[in-house]
N, C-alpha and C positions, 0 to 999 in steps of 0.2 A: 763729234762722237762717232766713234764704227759704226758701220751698220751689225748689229746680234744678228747670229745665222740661227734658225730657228729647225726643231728637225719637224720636218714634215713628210718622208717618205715611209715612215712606217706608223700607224697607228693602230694600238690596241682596243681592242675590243673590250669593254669593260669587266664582261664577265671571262676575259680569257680564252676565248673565240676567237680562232683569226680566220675571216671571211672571205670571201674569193672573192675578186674586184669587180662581178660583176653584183655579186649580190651588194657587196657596199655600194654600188654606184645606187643599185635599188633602194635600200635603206637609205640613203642620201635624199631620194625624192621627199619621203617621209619626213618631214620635221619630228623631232621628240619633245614633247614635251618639256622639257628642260630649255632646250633649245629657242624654243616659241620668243617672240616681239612679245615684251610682257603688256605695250597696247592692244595688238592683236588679241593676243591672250584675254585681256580686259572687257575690251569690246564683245567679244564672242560670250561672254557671262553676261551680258549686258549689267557689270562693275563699273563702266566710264559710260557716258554720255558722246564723248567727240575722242579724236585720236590725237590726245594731247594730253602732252606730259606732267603740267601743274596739277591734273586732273587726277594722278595716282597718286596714294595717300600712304606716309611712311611711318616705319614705328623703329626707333632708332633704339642702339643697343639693347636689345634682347637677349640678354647674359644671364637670366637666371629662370628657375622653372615657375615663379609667382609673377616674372613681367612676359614671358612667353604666354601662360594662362592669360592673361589682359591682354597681348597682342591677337591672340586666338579669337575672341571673344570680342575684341572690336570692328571698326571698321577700318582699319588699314589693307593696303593691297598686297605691302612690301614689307617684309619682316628682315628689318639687318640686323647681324648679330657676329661679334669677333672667333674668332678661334684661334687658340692657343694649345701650346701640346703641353700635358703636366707631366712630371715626372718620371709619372710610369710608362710614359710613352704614349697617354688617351689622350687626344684631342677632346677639348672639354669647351666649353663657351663662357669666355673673358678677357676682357681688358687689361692692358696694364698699367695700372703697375699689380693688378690684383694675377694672382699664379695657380688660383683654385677654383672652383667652380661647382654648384651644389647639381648640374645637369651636364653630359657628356654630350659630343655629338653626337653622337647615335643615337639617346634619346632626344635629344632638340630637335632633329630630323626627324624620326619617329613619329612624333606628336604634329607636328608644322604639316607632313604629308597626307595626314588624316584631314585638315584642311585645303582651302582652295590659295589660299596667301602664296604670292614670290616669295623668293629668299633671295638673298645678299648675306653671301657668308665673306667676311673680311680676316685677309689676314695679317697678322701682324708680322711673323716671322716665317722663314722658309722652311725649316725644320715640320711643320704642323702640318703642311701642306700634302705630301704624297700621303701620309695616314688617314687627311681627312679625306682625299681624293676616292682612296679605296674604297673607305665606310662605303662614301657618297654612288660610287659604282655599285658595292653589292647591294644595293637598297637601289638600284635604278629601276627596277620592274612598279614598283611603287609610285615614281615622280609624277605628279600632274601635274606643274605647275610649271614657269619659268625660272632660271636658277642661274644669277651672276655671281662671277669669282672675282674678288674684286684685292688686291694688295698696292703699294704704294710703292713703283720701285725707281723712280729717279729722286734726287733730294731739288726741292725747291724753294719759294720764296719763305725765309726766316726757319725753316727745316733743320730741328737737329735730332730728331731720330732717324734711326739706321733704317736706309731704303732696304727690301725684297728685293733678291738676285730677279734681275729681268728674265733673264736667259732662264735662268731654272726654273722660274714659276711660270713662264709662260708655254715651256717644254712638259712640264708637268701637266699642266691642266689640257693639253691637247694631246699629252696621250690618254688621257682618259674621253673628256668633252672635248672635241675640233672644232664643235660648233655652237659653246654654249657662250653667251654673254661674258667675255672678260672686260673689269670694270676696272683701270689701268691710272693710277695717280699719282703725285708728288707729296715728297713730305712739308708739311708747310708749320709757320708758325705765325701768331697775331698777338701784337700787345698793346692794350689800351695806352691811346695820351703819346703813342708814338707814331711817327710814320711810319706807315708796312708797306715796303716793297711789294709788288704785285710780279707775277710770273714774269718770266723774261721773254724775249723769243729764242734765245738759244734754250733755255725750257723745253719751251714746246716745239721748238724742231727737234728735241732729242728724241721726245716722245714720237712725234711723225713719222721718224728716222726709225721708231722699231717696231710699227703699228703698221707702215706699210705693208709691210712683207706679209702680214698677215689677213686671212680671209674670214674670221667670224665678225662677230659685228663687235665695238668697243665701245665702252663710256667711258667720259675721262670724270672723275671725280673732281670739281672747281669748288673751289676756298667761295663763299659769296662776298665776302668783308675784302677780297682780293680781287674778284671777277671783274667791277666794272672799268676800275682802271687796265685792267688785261685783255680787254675785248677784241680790239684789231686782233691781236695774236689767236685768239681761241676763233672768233671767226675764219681768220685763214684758214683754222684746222679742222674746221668742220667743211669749210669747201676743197679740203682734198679730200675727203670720202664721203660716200653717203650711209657708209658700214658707222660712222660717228655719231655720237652723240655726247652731250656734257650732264652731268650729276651734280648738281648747283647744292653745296650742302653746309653748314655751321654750327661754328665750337660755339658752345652750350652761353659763352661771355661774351659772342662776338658781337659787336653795333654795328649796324650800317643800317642804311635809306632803303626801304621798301620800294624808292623810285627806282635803285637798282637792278633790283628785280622785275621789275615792269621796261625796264629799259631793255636787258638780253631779250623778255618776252617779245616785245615789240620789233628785234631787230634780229630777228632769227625764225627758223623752222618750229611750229609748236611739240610736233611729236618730236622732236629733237632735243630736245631739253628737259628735264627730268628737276623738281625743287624737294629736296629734303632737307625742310629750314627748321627753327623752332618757331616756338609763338615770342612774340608779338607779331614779330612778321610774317609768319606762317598765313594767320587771321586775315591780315591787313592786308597780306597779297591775292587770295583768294575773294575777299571782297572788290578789292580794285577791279578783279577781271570778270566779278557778275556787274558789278556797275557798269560796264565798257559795254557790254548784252545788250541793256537795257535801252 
């Protein structure tokens, strides 16, 4: 795969400011809020206990204004939720194959900013992207919290929806955020009662191949029902950066072994790895590692 030339000599200021290179280098010292190690971040609330990633607690698909009220009002850390552009051009919060949405971005933001919660905004399509970038800019006086952009743009193992342009979503969200968490995945696909190919390493050297180049920090989104057979490869890829980390995450049908999960734990960096499971395993992995405590 080429290497994607990425632009990095000019960057915009979000509110349309362009700042003299001394004053960015100053504002550079400055972490924003957005920006922030959403452990650091954690920690500093005293929300986590140690600097470790099984430790942050997620709430998945947040696509409507009655499962945002629940996510608000729990205890999760990490609020993820899809965007999509509708029609009229609003970037609204949905899934698809659903095309509508009873809450837009701008209010999902809104409401999530008035809380202490991360965000994980995913996207699906390139289109959604520079509109919601904007919102996301003219509301940055507001952000307290840490804020990953997260899209899918190589195709991977058993993968048949359409990747996100690498080059244009990762051009996008650095002209706005240069330093904000991009959370960078493959399209994957898992079907019971079959065997599922697991990542390749031509995969994940493509990914390498366009991550290097770049300097904020990345998470790679891993399949869990795929990870353990992939591990050699995803370990190589967390020892060419220390900018890496992986998003252990699963489709709502997926089976696999809880040992799993305790295998990457045991065989890697703890603040490095990031698990956004369901239950049963969810339960069952968090108890393994107070048992281990003990």
């Amino acid at each position: 795969m080429d290497q994607l030339q990425f632009s990095t000599s000019l960057i915009n200021d979000p509110c349309g400011i362009v700042e003299e290179k001394d004053e960015r280098a100053t504002a550079k010292e400055k972490i924003r809020s957005c920006d922030e190690n959403i452990l650091d971040y954690l920690l500093k609330k005293d929300l986590i206990k140690n600097r470790d990633g099984a430790e942050v607690i997620w709430c998945h698909a947040v696509n409507s204004k009655s499962k945002l009220n629940e996510a608000i009002q729990s205890d999760a850390h990490m609020i993820e939720a899809d965007v999509l552009l509708r029609g009229d051009n609003e970037p609204i919060m949905a899934h698809p194959p659903e095309t509508d949405s009873d809450i837009t971005l701008h209010e999902w933001l809104d409401q999530v900013f008035s809380s202490e919660k991360g965000i994980k905004l995913d996207f699906k399509c390139i289109e959604a992207v520079l509109p919601s970038l904007q919102i996301l800019a003219a509301m940055k006086a507001t952000v307290k919290q840490p804020i990953w952009i997260n899209a899918d743009i190589l195709s991977g193992p058993g993968g048949k929806a359409k990747a996100v342009d690498a080059k244009e979503f990762i051009n996008s969200v650095m002209s706005y955020f240069p330093d904000v968490t991009l959370s960078l995945g493959w399209t994957t696909g898992w079907h019971p009662g079959q065997e599922n190919q697991g990542y390749s390493w031509e995969m994940v050297q493509d990914m390498e191949k366009i991550c290097k180049v770049l300097s904020q920090p990345v998470t790679f989104p891993v399949r869990a029902a795929l990870l353990r057979q992939s591990w050699p490869q995803f370990q190589w890829l967390l020892k060419t950066s220390e900018r890496f980390s992986l998003t252990v995450w699963a489709g709502k049908d997926d089976t696999y072994p809880v040992e799993d999960l305790l295998f990457i734990r045991d065989n890697s960096e703890k603040c490095r790895i990031y698990y956004d499971v369901f239950e049963p395993q969810n339960s069952d992995f968090k108890c393994a590692i107070e048992q281990s405590r003990i």
